[in-house]
C-alpha positions as CSV (number, residue, x, y, z in Angstrom):
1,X,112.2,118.0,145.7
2,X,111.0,114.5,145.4
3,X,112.3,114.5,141.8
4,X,115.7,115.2,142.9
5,X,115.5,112.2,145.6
6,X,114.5,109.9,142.8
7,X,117.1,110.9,140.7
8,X,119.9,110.8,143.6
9,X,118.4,107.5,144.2
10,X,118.8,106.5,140.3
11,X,122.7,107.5,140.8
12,X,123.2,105.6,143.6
13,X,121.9,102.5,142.3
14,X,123.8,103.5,139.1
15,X,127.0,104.1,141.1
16,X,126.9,100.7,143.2
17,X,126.5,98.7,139.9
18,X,129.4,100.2,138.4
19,X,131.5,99.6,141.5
20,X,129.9,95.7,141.1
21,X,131.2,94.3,138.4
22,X,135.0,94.8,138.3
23,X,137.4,92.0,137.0
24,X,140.6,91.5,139.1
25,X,143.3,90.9,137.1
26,X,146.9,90.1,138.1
27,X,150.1,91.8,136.5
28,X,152.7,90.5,138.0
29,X,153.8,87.8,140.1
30,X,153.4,90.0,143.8
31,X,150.3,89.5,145.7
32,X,150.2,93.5,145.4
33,X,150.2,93.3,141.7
34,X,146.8,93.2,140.9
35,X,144.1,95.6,139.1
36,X,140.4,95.9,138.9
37,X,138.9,96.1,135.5
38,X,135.8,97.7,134.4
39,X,134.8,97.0,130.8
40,X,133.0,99.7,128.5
41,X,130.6,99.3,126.4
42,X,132.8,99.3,123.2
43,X,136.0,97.2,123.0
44,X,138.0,100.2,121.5
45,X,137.1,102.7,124.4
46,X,139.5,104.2,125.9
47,X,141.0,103.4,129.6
48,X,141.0,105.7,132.7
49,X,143.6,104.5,135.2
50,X,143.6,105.4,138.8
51,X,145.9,104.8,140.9
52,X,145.5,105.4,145.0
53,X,147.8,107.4,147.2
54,X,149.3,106.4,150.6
55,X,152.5,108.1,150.6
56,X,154.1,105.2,149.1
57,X,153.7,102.9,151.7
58,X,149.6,102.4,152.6
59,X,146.2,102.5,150.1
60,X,144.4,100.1,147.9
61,X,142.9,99.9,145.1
62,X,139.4,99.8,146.5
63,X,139.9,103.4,147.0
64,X,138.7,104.6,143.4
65,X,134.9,102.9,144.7
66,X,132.4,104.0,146.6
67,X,132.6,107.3,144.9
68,X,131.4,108.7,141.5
69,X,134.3,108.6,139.4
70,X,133.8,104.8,138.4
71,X,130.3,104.8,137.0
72,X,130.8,108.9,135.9
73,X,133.7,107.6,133.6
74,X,131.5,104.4,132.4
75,X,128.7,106.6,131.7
76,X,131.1,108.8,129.2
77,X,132.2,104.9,127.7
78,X,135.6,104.6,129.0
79,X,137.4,101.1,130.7
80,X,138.1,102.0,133.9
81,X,140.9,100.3,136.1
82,X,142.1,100.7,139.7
83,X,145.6,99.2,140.5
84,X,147.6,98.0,143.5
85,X,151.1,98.4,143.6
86,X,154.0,97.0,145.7
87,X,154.5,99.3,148.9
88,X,157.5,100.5,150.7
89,X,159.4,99.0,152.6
90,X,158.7,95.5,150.7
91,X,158.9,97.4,147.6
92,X,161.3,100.1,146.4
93,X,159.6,103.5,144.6
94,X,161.3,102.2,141.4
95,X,159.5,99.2,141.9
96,X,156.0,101.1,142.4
97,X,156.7,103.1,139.0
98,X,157.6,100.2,137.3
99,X,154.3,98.3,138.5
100,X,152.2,101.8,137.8
């Protein structure tokens, strides 16, 4: 039992630095147009993109943290990026594929 607290303890830690250190980067000129940028390791790895829901018109980018998925991929030695998109009704859906 106790080693399974420590080592739910070691993921969490693990977890919250992964979430940490994301770069924001913008992509466009829209204040929606932005991305969060987690380097791996290597410079060739490849990139895992998430990108929220929200029925086109809610949901952020800060939905891919507080959950596993950031430091799990990091771990396995991918990039890992979160995006914003423009939102209806400022944006059309075009526009959000376009921007995704």
């Amino acid at each position: 039992r106790r080693e399974r607290q420590l080592r739910g303890q070691r993921v969490a830690v693990a977890q919250r630095a992964a979430v940490t250190d994301a770069q924001e980067m913008a992509y466009g000129s829209d204040p929606k147009q932005k991305l969060d940028f987690w380097r791996a390791d290597r410079a060739d790895a490849p990139i895992v993109i998430f990108v929220h829901g929200g029925g086109w018109r809610t949901g952020d980018k800060r939905n891919a943290t507080g959950t596993a998925k950031i430091a799990h991929f990091r771990e396995a030695g991918y990039a890992f990026v979160s995006i914003n998109y423009r939102l209806v009704p400022q944006g059309t859906v075009e526009q959000q594929a376009q921007d995704v």
